[in-house]
N, C-alpha and C positions, 0 to 999 in steps of 0.2 A: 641574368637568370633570376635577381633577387624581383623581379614585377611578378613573376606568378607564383612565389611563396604561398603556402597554404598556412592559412592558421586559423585559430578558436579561439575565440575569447568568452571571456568563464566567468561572469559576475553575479551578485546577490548571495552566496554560497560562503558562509563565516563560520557556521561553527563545523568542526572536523569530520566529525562522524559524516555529517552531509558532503564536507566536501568530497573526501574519502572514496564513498559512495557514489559520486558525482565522474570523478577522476578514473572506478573502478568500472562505472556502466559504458565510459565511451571508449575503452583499453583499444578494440582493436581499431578505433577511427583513429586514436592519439599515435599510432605507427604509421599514419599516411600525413599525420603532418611535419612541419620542417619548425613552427612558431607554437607556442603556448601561452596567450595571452590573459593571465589570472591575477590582479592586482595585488589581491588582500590572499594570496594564496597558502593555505595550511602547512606548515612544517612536514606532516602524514603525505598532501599530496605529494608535496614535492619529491618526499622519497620513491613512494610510488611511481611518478612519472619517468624519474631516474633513477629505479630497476628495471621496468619493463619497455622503457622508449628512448634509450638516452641519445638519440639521435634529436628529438627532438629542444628545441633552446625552449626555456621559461622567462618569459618576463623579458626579450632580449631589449641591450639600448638601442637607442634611437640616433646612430650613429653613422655615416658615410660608411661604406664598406670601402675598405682599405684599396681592391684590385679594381674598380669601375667608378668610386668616388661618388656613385650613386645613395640615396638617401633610402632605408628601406619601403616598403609599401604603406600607405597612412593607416591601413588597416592594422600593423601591429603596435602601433601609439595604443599605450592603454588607456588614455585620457579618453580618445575616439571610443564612443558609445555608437556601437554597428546595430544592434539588433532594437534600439529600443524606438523606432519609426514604425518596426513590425507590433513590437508591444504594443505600442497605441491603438492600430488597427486592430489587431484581438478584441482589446478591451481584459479588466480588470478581472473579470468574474473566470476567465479563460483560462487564467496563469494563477488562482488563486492554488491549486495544487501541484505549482510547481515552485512557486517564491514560499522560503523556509519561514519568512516571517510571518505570513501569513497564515502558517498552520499552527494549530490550536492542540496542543499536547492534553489526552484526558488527565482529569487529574486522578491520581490514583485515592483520594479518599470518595472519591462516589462508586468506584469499583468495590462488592464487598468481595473479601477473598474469604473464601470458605474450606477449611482444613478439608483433607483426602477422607478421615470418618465421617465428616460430615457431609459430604458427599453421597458417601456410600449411605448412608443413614435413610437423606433425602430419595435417593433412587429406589430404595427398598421399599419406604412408603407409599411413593409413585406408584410401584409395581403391584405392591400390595392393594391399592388402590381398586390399579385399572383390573387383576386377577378378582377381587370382588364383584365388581361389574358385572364383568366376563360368567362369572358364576349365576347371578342372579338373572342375567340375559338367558343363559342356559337354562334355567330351572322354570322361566316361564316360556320358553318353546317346549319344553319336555311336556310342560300343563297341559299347552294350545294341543298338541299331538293326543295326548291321551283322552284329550275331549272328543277332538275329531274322532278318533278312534271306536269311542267305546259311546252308546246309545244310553247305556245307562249312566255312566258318569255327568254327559248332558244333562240330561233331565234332572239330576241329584244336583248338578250345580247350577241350574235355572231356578230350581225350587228355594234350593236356600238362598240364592240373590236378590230373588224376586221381594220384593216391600212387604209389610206386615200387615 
């Protein structure tokens, strides 16, 4: 019964937080297996994987099982690199957001961080701003209107436009 063992094998993933996170997104796939194969595996997952799955073995050896003498399946050798024939096919540019090395953390001095008054400051100005605008948009439809409106106002503001 050890030939159709399920397992995962879980590589590129070193620093914890990723792994952590790694170990947390596949929780309920990690209950249908029987193998967890994770070389360089975080102290966090481990615990992780043994509170919520402890059914499942981590890392098991590579040993004859005692009752069939049988050698487990080659797929749980952690040396056995499974997935990285499909990698090739992807190509590089595929998996750049999924390999941790490959991501680019910002740095935090090009971010400027700007206190909460100063915020509020900035918005206020903004507002003040565009309510200017808004004003000055209004006070020249009010113009256009009373031109339309009124026969004499035309003609008073024809005469004084008009050239010298």
């Amino acid at each position: 019964s050890n030939d159709n063992m399920t397992s995962l094998s879980v590589t590129g993933y070193t620093d914890q937080a990723a792994a952590t996170t790694a170990a947390a997104a596949v929780d309920c796939r990690l209950k249908q297996l029987r193998a967890l194969i994770w070389p360089d595996i975080p102290g966090e997952a481990v615990q992780l994987v043994q509170q919520r799955c402890p059914k499942v073995l981590i890392n098991p050896p590579m040993k004859r099982d005692k009752v069939t003498g049988q050698l487990p399946p080659r797929e749980l050798d952690g040396s056995v690199v499974l997935d990285q024939p499909y990698m090739d096919m992807v190509g590089p540019y595929a998996v750049e957001d999924i390999l941790p090395a490959n991501r680019q953390q910002p740095q935090q001095q090009d971010i400027p961080v700007l206190s909460l008054a100063e915020k509020f400051r900035t918005a206020y100005i903004q507002q003040a701003a565009r309510l200017r605008e808004k004003e000055w948009r209004q006070q020249q439809q009010e113009k256009k209107r009373q031109l339309r409106s009124s026969h004499a106002l035309r003609t008073m503001n024809a005469w004084l436009d008009a050239p010298a």
